[in-house]
C-alpha positions as CSV (number, residue, x, y, z in Angstrom):
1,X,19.3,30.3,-26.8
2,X,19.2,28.1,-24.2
3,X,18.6,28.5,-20.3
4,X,19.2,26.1,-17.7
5,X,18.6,26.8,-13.7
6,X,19.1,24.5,-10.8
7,X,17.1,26.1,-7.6
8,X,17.0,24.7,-4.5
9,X,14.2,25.3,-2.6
10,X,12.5,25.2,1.1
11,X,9.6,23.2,1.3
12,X,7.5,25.5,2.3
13,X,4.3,26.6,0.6
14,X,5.9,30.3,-0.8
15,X,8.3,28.4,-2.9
16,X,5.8,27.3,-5.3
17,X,5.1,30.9,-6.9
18,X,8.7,31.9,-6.6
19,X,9.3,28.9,-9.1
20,X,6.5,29.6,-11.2
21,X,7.6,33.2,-11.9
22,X,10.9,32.2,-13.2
23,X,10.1,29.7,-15.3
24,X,7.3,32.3,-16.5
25,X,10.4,34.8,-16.7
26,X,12.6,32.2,-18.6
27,X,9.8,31.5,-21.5
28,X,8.8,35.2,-22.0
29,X,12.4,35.6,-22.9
30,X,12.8,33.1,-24.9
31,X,9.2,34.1,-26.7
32,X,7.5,30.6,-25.5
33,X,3.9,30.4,-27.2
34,X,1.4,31.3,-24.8
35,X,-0.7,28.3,-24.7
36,X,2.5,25.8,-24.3
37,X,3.7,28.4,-21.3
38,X,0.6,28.3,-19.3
39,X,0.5,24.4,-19.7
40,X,3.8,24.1,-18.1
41,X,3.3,26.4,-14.9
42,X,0.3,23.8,-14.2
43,X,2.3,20.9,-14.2
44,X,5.2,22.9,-12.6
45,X,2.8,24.3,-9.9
46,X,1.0,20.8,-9.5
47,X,4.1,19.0,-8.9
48,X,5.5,21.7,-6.6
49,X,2.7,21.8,-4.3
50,X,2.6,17.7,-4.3
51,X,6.1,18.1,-2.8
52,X,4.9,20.8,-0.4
53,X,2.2,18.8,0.6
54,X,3.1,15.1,0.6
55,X,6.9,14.9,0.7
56,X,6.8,14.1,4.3
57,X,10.7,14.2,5.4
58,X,12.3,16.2,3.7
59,X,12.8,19.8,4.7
60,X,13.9,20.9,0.9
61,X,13.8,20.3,-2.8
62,X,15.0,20.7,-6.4
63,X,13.6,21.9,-9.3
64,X,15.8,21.5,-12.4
65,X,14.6,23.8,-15.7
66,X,16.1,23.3,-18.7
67,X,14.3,25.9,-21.6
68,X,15.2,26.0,-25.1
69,X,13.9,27.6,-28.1
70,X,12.1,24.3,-29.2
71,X,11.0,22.8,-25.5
72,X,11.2,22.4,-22.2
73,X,12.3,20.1,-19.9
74,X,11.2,20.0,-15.8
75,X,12.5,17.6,-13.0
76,X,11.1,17.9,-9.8
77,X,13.2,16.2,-7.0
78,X,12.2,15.9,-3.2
79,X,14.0,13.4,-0.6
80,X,10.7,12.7,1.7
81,X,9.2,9.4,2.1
82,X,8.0,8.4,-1.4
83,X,4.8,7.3,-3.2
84,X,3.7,4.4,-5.6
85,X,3.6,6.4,-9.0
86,X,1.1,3.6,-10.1
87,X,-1.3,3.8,-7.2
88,X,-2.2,7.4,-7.8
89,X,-5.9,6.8,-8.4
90,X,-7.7,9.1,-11.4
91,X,-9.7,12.0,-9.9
92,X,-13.2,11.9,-9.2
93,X,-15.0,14.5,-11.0
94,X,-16.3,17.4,-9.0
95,X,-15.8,15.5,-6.2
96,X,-12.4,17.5,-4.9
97,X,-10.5,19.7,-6.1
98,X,-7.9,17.5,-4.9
99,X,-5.8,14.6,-5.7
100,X,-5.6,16.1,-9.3
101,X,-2.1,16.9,-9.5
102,X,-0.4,13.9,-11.5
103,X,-3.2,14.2,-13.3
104,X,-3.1,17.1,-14.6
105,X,0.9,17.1,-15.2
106,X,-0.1,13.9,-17.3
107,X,-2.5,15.9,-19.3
108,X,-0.4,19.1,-20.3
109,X,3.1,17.6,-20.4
110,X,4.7,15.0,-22.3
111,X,6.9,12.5,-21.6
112,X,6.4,12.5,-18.1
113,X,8.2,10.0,-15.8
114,X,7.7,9.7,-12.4
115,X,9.9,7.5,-9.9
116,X,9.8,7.2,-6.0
117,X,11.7,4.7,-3.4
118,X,10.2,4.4,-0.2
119,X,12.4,6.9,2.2
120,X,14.5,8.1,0.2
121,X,12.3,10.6,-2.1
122,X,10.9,11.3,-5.2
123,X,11.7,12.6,-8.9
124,X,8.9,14.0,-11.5
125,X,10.3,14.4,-14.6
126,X,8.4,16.1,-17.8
127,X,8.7,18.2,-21.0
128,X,6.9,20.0,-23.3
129,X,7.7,20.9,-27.3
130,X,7.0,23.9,-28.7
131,X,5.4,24.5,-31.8
C-alpha cells in the first residue's frame, strides 16, 4: 500500500500540527515502526515551522507526502524569499532552542536536499526507510 497527499497550506502557525497529524495518521495505517514515525514528524514539524517562520513572502505552502510500506518521502515547498542552504550555521549547544531546525531534519532523515533561489522560494526535500 501506498499513500500519496499534496496539501496546500496557509502559512500560518496552526498549519504545522494539522500536517503532523496526517502524516501521523498515514504511518499508523500503514503500521510505520514507532521510532522511524516519531523521527519524521521532527523533521516534518522543523521544516514546517521554518517556513512559518522565515518564508517571508509568501502567504502559502506545500507539503508533498509520499508513504509506502518501505519509506517515506517529504518535500516541503514555500515561494518566500529564500535562504543559502550552506550558510545555516550548526547550533550552539544550550545556547537557544533555536536555529536547530535543519539541523535536526539532517539528523533524523536521510537523503535530505535542500534548494532556495533568492525571491522566488524554497524546497526541503527528505526521506526516511523503514526497517
Amino acid at each position: 500500500m501506498r499513500m500519496s497527499v499534496r496539501l496546500n497550506l496557509p502559512r500560518e502557525v496552526d498549519s504545522v500540527p494539522a500536517v503532523r497529524r496526517l502524516l501521523r495518521c498515514a504511518l499508523s495505517t500503514l503500521q510505520v515502526d514507532g521510532q522511524a514515525g516519531a523521527d519524521l514528524e521532527i523533521a516534518l514539524t522543523e521544516a514546517c515551522a521554518n517556513v512559518v517562520k522565515h518564508a517571508t513572502g509568501a502567504d502559502a505552502f506545500e507539503v508533498r507526502l509520499d508513504v509506502g510500506e518501505d519509506r517515506c518521502s517529504i518535500d516541503v515547498v514555500d515561494g518566500g524569499q529564500g535562504f543559502e542552504p550552506g550558510a545555516t550555521p550548526a547550533p550552539v549547544p544550550a545556547a537557544s532552542e533555536h536555529g536547530r531546525g535543519l539541523f535536526l531534519i539532517r539528523a533524523l532523515a536521510e537523503n535530505v536536499r535542500m534548494q532556495s533561489s533568492p525571491r522566488t522560494g524554497s524546497l526541503i526535500h527528505f526521506e526516511k526507510s523503514f526497517a
